[in-house]
Every structure is written in C-alpha cells, then in structure tokens.
PDB file with SEQRES, HELIX, SHEET and CRYST1 records, atoms N, CA, C and O in Angstrom:
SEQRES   1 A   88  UNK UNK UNK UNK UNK UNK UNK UNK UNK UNK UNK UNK UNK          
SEQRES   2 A   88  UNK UNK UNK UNK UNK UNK UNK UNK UNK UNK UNK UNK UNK          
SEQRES   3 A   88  UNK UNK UNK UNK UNK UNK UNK UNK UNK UNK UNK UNK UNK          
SEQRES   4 A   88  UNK UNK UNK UNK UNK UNK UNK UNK UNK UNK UNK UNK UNK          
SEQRES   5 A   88  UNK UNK UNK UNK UNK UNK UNK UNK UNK UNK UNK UNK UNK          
SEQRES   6 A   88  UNK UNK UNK UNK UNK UNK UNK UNK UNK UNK UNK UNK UNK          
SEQRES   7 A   88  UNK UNK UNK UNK UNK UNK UNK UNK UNK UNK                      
HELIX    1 AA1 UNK A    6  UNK A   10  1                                   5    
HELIX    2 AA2 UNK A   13  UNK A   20  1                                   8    
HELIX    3 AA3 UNK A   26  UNK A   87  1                                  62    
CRYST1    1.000    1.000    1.000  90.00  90.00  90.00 P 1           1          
ATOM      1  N   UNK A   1      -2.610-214.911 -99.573  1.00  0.00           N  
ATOM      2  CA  UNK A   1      -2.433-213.520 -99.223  1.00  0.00           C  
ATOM      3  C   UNK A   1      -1.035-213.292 -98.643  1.00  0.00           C  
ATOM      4  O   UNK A   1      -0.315-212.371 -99.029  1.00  0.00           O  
ATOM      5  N   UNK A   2      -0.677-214.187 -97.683  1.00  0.00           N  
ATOM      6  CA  UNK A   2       0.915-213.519 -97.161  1.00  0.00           C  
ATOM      7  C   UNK A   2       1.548-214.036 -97.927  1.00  0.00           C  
ATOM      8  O   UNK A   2       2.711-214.192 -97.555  1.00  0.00           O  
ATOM      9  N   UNK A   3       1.174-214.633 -99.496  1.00  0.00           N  
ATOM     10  CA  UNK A   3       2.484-215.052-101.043  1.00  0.00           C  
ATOM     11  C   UNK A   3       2.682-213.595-101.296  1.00  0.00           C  
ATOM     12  O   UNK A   3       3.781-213.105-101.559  1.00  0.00           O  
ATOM     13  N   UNK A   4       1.578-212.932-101.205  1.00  0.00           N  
ATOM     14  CA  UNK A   4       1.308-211.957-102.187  1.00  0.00           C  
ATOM     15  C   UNK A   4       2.050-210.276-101.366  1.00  0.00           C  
ATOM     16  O   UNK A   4       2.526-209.285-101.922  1.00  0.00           O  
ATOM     17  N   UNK A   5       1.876-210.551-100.063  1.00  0.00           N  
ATOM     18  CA  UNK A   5       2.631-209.509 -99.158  1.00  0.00           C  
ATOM     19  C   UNK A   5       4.253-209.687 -99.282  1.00  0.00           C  
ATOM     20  O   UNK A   5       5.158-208.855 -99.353  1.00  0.00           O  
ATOM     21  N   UNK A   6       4.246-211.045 -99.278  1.00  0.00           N  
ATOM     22  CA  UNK A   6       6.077-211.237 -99.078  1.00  0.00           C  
ATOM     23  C   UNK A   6       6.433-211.031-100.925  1.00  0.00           C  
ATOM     24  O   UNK A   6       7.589-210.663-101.133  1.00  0.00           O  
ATOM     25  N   UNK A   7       5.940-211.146-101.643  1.00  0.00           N  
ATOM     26  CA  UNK A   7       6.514-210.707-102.979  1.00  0.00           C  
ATOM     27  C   UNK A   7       6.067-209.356-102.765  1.00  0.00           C  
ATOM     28  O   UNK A   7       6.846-208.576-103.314  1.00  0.00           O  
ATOM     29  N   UNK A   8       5.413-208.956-102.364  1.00  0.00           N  
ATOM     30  CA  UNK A   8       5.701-206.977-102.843  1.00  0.00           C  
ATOM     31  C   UNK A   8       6.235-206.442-101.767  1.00  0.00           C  
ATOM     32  O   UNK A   8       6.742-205.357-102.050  1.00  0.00           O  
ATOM     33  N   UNK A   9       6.371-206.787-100.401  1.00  0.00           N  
ATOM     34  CA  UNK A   9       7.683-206.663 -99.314  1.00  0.00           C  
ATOM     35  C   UNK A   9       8.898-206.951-100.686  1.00  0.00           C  
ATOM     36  O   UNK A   9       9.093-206.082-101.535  1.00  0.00           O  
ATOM     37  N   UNK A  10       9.398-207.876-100.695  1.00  0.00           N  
ATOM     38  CA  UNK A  10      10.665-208.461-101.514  1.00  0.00           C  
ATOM     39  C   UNK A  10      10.960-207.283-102.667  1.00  0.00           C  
ATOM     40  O   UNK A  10      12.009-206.686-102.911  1.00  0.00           O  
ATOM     41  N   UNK A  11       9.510-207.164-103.342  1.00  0.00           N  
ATOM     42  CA  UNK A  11      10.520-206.578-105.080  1.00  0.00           C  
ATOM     43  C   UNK A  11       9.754-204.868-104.054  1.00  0.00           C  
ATOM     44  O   UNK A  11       9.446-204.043-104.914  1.00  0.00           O  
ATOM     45  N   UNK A  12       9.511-204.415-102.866  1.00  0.00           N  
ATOM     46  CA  UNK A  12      10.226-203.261-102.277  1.00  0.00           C  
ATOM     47  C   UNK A  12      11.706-203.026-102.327  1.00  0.00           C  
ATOM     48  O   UNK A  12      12.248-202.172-103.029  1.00  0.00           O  
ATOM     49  N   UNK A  13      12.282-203.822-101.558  1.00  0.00           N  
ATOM     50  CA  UNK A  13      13.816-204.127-101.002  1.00  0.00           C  
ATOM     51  C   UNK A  13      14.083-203.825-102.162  1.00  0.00           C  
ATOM     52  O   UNK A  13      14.589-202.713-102.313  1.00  0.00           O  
ATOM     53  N   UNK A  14      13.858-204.651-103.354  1.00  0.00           N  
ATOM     54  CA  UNK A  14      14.918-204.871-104.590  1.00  0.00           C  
ATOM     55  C   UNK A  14      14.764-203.301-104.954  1.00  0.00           C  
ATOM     56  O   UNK A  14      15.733-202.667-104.536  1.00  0.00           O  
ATOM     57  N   UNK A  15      13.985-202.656-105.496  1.00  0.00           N  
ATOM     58  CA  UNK A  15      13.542-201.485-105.892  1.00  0.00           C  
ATOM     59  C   UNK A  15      14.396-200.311-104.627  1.00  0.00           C  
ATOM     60  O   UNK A  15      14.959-199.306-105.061  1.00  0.00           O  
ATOM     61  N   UNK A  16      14.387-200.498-103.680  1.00  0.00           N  
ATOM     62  CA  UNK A  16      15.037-199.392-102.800  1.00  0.00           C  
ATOM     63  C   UNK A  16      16.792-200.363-103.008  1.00  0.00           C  
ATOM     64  O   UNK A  16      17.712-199.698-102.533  1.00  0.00           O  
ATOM     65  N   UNK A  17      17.044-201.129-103.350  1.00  0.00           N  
ATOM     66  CA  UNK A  17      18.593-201.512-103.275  1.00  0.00           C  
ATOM     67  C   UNK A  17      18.716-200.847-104.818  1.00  0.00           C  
ATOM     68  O   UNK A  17      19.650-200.070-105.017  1.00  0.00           O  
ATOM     69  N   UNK A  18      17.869-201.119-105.802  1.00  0.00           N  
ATOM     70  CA  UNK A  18      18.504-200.806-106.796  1.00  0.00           C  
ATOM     71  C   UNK A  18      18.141-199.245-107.524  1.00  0.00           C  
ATOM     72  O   UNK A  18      18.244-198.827-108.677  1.00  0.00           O  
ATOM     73  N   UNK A  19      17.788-198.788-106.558  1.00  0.00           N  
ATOM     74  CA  UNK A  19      17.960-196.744-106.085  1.00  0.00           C  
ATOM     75  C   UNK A  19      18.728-196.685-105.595  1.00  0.00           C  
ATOM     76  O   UNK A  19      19.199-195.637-106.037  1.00  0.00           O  
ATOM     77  N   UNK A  20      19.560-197.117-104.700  1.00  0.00           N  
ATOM     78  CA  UNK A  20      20.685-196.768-104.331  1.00  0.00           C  
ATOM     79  C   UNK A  20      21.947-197.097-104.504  1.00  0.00           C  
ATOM     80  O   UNK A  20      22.986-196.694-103.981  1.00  0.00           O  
ATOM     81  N   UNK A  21      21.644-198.128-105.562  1.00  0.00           N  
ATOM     82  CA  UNK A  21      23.064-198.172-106.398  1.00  0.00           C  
ATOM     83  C   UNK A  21      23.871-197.505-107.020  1.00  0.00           C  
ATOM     84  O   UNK A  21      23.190-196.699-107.654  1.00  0.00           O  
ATOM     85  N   UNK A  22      25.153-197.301-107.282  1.00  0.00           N  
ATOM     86  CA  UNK A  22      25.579-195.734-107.906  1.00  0.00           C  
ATOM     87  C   UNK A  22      25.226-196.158-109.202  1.00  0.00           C  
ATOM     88  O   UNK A  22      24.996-197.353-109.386  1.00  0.00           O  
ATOM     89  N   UNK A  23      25.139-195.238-110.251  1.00  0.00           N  
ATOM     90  CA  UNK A  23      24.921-195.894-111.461  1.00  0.00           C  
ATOM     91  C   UNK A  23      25.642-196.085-112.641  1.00  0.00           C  
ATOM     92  O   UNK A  23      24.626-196.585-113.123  1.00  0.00           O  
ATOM     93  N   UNK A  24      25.998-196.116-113.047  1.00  0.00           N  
ATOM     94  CA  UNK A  24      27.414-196.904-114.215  1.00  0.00           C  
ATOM     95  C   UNK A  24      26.989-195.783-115.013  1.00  0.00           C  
ATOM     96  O   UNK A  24      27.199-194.686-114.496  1.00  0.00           O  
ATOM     97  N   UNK A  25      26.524-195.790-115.979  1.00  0.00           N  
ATOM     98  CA  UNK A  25      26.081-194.827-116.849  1.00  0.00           C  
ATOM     99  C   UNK A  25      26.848-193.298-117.093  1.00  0.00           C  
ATOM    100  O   UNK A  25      27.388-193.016-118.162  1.00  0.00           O  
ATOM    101  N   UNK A  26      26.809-192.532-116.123  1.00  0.00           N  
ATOM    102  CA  UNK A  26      27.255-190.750-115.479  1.00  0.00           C  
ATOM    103  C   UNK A  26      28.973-191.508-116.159  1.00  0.00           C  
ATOM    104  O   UNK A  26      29.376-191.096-117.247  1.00  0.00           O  
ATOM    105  N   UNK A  27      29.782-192.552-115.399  1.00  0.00           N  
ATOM    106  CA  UNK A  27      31.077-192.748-115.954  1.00  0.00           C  
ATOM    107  C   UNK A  27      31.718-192.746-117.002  1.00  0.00           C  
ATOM    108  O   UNK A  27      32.882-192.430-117.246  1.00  0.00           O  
ATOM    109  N   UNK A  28      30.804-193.160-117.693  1.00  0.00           N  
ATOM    110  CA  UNK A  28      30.854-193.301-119.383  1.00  0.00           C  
ATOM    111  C   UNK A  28      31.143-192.147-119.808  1.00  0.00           C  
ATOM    112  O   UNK A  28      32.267-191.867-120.225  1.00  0.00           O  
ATOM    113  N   UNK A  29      30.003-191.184-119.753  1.00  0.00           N  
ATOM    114  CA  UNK A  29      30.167-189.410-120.451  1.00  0.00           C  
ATOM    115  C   UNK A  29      31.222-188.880-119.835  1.00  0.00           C  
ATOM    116  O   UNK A  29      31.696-187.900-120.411  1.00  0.00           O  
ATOM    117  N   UNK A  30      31.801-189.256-118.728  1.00  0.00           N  
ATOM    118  CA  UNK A  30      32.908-188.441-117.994  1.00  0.00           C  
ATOM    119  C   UNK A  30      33.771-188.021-119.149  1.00  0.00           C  
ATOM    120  O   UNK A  30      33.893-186.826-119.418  1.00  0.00           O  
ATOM    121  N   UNK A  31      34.459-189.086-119.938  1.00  0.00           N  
ATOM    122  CA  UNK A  31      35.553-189.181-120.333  1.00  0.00           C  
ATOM    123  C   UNK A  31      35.093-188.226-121.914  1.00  0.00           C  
ATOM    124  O   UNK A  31      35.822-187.477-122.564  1.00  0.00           O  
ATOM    125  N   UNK A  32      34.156-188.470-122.081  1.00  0.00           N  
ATOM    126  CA  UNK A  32      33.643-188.319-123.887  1.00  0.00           C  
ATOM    127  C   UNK A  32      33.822-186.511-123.696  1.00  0.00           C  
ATOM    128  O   UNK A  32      34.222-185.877-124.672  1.00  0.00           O  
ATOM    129  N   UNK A  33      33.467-185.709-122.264  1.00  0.00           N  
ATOM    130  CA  UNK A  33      33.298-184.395-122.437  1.00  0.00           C  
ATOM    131  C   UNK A  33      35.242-183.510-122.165  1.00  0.00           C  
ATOM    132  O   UNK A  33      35.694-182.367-122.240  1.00  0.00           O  
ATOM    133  N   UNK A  34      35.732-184.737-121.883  1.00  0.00           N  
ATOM    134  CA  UNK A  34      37.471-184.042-121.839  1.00  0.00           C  
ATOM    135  C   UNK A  34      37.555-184.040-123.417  1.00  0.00           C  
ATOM    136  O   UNK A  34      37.535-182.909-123.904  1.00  0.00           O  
ATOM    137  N   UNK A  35      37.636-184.991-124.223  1.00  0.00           N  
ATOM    138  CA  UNK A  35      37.779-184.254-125.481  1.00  0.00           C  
ATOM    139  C   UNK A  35      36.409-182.755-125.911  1.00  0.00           C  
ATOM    140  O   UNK A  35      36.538-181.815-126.695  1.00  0.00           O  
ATOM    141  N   UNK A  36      35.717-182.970-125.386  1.00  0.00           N  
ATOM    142  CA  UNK A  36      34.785-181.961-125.684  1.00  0.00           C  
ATOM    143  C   UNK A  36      34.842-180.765-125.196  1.00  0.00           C  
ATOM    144  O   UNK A  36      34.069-179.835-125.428  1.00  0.00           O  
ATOM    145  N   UNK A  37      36.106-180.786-124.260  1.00  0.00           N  
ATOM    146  CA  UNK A  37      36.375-179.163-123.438  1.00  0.00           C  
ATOM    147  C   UNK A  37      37.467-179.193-124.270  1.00  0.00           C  
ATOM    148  O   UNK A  37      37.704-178.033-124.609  1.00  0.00           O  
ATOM    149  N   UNK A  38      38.365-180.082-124.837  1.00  0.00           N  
ATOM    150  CA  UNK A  38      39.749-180.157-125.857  1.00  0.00           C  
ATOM    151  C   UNK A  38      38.954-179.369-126.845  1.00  0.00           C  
ATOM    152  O   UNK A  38      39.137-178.154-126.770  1.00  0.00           O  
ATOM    153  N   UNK A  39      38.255-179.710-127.600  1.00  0.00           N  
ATOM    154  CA  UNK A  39      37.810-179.108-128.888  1.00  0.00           C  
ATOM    155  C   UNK A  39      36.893-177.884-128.788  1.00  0.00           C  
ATOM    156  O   UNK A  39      36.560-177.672-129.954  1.00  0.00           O  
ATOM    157  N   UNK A  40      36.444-177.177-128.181  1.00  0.00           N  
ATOM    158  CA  UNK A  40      35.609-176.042-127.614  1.00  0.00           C  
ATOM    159  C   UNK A  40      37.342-175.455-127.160  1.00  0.00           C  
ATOM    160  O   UNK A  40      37.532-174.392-127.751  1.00  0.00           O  
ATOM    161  N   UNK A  41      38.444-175.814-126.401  1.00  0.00           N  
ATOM    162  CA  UNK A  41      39.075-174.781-126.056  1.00  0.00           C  
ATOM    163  C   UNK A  41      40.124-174.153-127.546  1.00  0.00           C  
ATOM    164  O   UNK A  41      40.618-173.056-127.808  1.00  0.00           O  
ATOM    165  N   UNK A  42      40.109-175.564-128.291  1.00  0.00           N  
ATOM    166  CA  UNK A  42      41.055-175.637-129.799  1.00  0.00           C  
ATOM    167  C   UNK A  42      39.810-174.300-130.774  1.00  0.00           C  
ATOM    168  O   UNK A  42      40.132-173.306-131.424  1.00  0.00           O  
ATOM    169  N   UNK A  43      38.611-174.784-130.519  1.00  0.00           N  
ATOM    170  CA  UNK A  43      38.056-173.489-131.270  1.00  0.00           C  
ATOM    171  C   UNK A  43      38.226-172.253-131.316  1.00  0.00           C  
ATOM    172  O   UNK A  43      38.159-171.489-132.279  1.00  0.00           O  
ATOM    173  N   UNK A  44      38.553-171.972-129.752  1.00  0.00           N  
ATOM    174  CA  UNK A  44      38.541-170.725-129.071  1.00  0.00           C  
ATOM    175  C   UNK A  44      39.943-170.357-129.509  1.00  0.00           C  
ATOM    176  O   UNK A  44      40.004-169.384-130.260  1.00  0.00           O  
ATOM    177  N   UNK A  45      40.826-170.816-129.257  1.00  0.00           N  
ATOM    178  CA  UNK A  45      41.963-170.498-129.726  1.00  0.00           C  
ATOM    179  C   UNK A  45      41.868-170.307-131.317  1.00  0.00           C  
ATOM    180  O   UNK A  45      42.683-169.409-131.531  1.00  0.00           O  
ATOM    181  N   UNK A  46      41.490-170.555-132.136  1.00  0.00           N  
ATOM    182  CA  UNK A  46      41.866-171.207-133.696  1.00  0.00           C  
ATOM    183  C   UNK A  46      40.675-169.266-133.784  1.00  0.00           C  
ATOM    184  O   UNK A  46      41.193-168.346-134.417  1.00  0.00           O  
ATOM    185  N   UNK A  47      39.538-169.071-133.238  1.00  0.00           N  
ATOM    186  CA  UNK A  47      38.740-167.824-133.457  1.00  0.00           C  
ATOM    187  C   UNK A  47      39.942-166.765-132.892  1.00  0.00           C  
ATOM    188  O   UNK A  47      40.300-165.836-133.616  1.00  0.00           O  
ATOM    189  N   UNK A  48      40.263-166.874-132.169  1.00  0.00           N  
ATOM    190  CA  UNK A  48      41.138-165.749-131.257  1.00  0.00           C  
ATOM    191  C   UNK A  48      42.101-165.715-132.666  1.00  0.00           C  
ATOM    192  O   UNK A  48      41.798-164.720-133.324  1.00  0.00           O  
ATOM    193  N   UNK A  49      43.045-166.424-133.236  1.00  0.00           N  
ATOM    194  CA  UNK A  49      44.068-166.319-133.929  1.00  0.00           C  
ATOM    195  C   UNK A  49      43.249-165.899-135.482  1.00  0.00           C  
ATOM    196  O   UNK A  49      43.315-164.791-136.015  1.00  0.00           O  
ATOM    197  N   UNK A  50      42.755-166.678-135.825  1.00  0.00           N  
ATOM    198  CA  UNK A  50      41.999-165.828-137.091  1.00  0.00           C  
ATOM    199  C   UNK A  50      41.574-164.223-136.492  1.00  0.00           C  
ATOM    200  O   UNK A  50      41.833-163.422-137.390  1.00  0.00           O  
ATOM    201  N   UNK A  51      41.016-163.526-135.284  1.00  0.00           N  
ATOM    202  CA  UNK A  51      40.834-162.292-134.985  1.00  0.00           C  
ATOM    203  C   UNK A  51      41.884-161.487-135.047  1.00  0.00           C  
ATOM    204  O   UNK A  51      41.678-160.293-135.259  1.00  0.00           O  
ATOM    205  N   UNK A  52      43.140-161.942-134.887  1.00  0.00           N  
ATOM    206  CA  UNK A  52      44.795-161.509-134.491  1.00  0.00           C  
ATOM    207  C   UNK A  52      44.756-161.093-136.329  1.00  0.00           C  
ATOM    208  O   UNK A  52      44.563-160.019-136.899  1.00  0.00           O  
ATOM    209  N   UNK A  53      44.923-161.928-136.646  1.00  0.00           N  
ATOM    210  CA  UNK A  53      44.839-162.020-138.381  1.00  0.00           C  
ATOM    211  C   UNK A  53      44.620-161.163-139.216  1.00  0.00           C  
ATOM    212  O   UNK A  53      45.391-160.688-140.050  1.00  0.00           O  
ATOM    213  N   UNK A  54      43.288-160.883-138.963  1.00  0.00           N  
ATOM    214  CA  UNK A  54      42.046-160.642-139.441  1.00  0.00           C  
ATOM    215  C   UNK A  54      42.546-158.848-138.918  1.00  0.00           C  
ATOM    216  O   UNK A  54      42.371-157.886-139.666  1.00  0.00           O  
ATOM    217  N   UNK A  55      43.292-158.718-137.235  1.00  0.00           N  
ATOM    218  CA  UNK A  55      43.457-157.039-136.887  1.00  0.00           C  
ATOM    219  C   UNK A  55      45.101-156.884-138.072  1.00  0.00           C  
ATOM    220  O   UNK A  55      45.499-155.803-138.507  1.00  0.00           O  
ATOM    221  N   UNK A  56      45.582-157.849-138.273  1.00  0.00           N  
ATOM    222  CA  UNK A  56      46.772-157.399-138.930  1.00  0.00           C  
ATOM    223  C   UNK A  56      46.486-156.756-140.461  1.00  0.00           C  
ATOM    224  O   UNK A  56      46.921-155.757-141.034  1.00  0.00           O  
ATOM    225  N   UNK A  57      45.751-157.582-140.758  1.00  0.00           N  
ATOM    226  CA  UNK A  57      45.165-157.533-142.373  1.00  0.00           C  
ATOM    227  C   UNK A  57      44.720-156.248-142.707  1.00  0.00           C  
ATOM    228  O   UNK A  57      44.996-155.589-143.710  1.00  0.00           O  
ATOM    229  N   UNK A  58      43.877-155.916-141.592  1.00  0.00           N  
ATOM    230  CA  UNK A  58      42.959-154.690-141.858  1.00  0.00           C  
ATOM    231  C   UNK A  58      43.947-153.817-141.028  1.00  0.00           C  
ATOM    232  O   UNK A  58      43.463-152.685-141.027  1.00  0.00           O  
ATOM    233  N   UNK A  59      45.095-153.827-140.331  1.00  0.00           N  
ATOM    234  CA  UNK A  59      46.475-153.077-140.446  1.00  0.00           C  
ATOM    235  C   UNK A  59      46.905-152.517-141.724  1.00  0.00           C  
ATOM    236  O   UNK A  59      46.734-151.376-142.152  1.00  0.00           O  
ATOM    237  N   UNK A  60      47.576-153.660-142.337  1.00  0.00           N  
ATOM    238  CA  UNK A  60      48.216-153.197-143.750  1.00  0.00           C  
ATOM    239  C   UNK A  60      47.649-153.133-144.384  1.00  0.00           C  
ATOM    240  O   UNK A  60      48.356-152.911-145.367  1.00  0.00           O  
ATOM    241  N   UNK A  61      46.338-153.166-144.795  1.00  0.00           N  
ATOM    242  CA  UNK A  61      45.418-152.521-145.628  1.00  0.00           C  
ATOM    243  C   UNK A  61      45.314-151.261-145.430  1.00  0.00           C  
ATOM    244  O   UNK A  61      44.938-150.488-146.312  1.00  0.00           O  
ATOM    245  N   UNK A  62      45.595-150.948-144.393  1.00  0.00           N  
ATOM    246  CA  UNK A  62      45.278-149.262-143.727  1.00  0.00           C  
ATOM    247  C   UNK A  62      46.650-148.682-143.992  1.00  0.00           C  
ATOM    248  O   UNK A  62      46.567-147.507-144.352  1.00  0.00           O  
ATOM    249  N   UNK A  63      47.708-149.079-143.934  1.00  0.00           N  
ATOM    250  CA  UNK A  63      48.971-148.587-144.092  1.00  0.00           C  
ATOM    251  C   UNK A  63      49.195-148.400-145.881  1.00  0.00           C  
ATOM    252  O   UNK A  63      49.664-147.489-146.564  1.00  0.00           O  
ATOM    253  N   UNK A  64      48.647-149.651-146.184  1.00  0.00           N  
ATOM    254  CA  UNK A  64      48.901-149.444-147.906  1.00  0.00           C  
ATOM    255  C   UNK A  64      47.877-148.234-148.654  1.00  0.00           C  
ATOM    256  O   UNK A  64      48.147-147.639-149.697  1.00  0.00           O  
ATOM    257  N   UNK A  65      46.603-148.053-147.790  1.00  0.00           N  
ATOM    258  CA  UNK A  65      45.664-146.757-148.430  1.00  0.00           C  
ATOM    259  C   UNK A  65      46.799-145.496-148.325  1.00  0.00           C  
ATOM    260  O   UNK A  65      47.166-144.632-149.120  1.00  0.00           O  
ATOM    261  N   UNK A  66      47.107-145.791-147.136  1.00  0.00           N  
ATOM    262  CA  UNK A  66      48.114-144.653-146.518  1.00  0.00           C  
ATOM    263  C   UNK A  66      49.446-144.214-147.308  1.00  0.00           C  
ATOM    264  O   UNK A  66      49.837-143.047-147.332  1.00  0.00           O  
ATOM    265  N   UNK A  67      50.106-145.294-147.959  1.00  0.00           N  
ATOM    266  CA  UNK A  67      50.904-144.895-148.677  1.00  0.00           C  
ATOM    267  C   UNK A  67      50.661-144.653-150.185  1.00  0.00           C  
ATOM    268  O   UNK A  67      51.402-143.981-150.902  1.00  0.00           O  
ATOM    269  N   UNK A  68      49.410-145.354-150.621  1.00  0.00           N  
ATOM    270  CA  UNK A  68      49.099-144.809-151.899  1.00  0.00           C  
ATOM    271  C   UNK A  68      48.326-143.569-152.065  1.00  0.00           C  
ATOM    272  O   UNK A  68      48.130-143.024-153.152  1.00  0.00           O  
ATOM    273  N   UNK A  69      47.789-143.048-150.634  1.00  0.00           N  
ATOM    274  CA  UNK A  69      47.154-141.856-150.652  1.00  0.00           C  
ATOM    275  C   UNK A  69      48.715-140.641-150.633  1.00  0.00           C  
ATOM    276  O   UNK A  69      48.740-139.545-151.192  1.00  0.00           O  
ATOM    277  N   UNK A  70      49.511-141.077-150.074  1.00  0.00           N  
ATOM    278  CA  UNK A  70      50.518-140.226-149.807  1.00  0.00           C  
ATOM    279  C   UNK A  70      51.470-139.793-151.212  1.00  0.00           C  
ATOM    280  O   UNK A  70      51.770-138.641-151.526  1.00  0.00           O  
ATOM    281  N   UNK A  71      52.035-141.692-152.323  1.00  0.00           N  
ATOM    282  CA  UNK A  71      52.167-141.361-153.112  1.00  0.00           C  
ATOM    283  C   UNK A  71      51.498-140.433-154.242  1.00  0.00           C  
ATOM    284  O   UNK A  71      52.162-139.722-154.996  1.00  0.00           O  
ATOM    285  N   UNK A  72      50.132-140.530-154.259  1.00  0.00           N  
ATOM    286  CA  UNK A  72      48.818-139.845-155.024  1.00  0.00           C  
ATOM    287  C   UNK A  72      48.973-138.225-155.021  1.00  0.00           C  
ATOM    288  O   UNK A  72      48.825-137.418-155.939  1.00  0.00           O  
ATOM    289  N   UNK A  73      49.416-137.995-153.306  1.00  0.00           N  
ATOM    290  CA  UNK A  73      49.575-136.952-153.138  1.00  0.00           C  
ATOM    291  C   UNK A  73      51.012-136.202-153.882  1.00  0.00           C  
ATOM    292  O   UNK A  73      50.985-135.057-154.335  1.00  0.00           O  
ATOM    293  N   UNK A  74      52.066-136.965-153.898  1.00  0.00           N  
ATOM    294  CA  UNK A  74      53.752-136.554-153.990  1.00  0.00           C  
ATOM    295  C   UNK A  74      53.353-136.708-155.527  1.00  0.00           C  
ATOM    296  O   UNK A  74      54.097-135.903-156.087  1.00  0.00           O  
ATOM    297  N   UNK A  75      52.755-137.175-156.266  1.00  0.00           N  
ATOM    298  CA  UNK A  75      52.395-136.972-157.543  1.00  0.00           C  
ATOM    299  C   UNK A  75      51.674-135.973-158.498  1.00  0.00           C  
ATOM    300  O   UNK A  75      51.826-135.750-159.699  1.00  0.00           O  
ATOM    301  N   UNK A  76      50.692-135.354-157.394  1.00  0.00           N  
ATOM    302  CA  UNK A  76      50.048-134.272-158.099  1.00  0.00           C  
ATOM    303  C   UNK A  76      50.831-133.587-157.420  1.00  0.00           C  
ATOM    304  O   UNK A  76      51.577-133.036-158.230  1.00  0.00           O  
ATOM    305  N   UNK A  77      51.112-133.284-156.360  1.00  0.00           N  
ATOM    306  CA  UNK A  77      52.603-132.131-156.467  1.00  0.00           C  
ATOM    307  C   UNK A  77      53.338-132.296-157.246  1.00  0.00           C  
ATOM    308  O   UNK A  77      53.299-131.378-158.066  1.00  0.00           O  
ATOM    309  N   UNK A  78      54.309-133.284-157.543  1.00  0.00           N  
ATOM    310  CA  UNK A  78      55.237-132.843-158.473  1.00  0.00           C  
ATOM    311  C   UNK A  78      54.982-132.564-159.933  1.00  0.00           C  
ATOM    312  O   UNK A  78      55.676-131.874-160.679  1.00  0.00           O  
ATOM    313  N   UNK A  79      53.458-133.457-160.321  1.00  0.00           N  
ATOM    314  CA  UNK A  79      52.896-133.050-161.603  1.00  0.00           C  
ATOM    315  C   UNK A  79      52.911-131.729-161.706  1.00  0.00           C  
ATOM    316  O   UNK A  79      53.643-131.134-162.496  1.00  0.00           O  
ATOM    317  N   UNK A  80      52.060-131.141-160.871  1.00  0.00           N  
ATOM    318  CA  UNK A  80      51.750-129.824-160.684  1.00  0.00           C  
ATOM    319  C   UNK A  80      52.981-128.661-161.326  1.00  0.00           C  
ATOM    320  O   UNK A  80      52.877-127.985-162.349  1.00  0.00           O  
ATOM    321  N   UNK A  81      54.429-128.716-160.104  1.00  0.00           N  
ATOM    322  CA  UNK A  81      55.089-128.449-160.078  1.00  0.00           C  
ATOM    323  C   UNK A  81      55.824-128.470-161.725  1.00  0.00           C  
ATOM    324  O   UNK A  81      55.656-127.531-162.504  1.00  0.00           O  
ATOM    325  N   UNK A  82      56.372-129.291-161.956  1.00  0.00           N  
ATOM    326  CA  UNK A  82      56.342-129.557-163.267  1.00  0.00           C  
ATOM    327  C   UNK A  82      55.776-128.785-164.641  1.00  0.00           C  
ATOM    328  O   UNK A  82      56.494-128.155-165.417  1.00  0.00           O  
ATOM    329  N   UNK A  83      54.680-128.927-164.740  1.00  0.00           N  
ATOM    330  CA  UNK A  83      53.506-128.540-165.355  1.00  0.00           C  
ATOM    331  C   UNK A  83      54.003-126.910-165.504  1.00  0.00           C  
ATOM    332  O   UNK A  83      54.269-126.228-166.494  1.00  0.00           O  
ATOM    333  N   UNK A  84      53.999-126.693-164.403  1.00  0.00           N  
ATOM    334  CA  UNK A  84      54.136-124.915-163.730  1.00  0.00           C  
ATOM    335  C   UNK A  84      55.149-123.954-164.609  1.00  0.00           C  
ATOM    336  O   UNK A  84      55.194-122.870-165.191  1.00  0.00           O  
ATOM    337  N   UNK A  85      56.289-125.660-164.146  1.00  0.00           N  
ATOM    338  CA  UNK A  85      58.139-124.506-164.683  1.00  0.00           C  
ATOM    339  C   UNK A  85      58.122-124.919-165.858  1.00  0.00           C  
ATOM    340  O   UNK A  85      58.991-124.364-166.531  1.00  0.00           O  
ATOM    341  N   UNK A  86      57.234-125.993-166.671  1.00  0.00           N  
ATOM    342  CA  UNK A  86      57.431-125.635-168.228  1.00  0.00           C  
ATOM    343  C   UNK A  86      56.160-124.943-168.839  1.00  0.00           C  
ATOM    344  O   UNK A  86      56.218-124.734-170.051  1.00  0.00           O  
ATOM    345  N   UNK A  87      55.246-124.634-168.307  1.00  0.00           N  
ATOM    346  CA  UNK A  87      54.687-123.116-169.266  1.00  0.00           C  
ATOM    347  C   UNK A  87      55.230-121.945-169.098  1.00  0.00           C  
ATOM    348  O   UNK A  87      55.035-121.019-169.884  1.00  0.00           O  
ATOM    349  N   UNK A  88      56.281-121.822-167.616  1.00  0.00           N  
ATOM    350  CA  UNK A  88      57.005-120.347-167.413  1.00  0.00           C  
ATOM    351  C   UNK A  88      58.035-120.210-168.678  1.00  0.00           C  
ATOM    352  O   UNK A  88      58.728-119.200-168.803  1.00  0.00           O  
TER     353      UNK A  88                                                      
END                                                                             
C-alpha cells in the first residue's frame, strides 16, 4: 500500500511539473502566421488596386459613351443641316 501511495504521490508531481511547463508547440505557429499577415495584407492591396482599375475603366468607358454620344450628336446636325441647304 505505501508502493502504491508513493507512485501516485510521484506521477502527481510529474503531472503538475509537466502543466506547468511552457509549451514548445504555440512557438512554432508564431512564425508560420507573419507570412500569413504578409499574404492577407498583399491581397488587400492587389483587391484595392484591381478596384482603382476597375474605377478608371468604367471612367473611360463613360467618357468614350460621352464622346460618341456627342459625335452622334455633331452628325445628325450637320447631316441635317446639309440635307436642308441642298433641297433649298
């Protein structure tokens, strides 16, 4: 009986020493999540610049309706015009 107290006294101790060991493990991932804030911040950037893009595009798309609506326009005027002073 006191074999049997002093081994579960003993693997107590061991069990409360090896809870309070720091643990190796947590160190490892430290390093793996700096590239992982690198590539989450490279995304963010790389979305932001395709959005920049993406407002320019749909810029000169808007400028080019704009000038072919304008030429469209300077055309049936002058058709018009045209048209006018040779049936007079």
């Amino acid at each position: 009986m006191n074999k049997l107290i002093s081994v579960l006294i003993a693997g107590m101790f061991a069990a409360s020493a090896f809870a309070q060991a720091p643990a190796a493990a947590p160190a490892t991932p430290a390093p793996a999540t700096a590239p992982a804030k690198a590539e989450k911040a490279e995304k963010k950037e790389m979305k932001k610049e395709r959005k920049e893009e993406k407002k320019e595009m749909k810029k000169e798309r808007k400028e080019e309706r704009k000038a072919a609506k304008k030429e469209g326009m300077e055309k049936k005027d002058g058709g018009d015009k045209k048209d006018g002073a040779d049936k007079k």
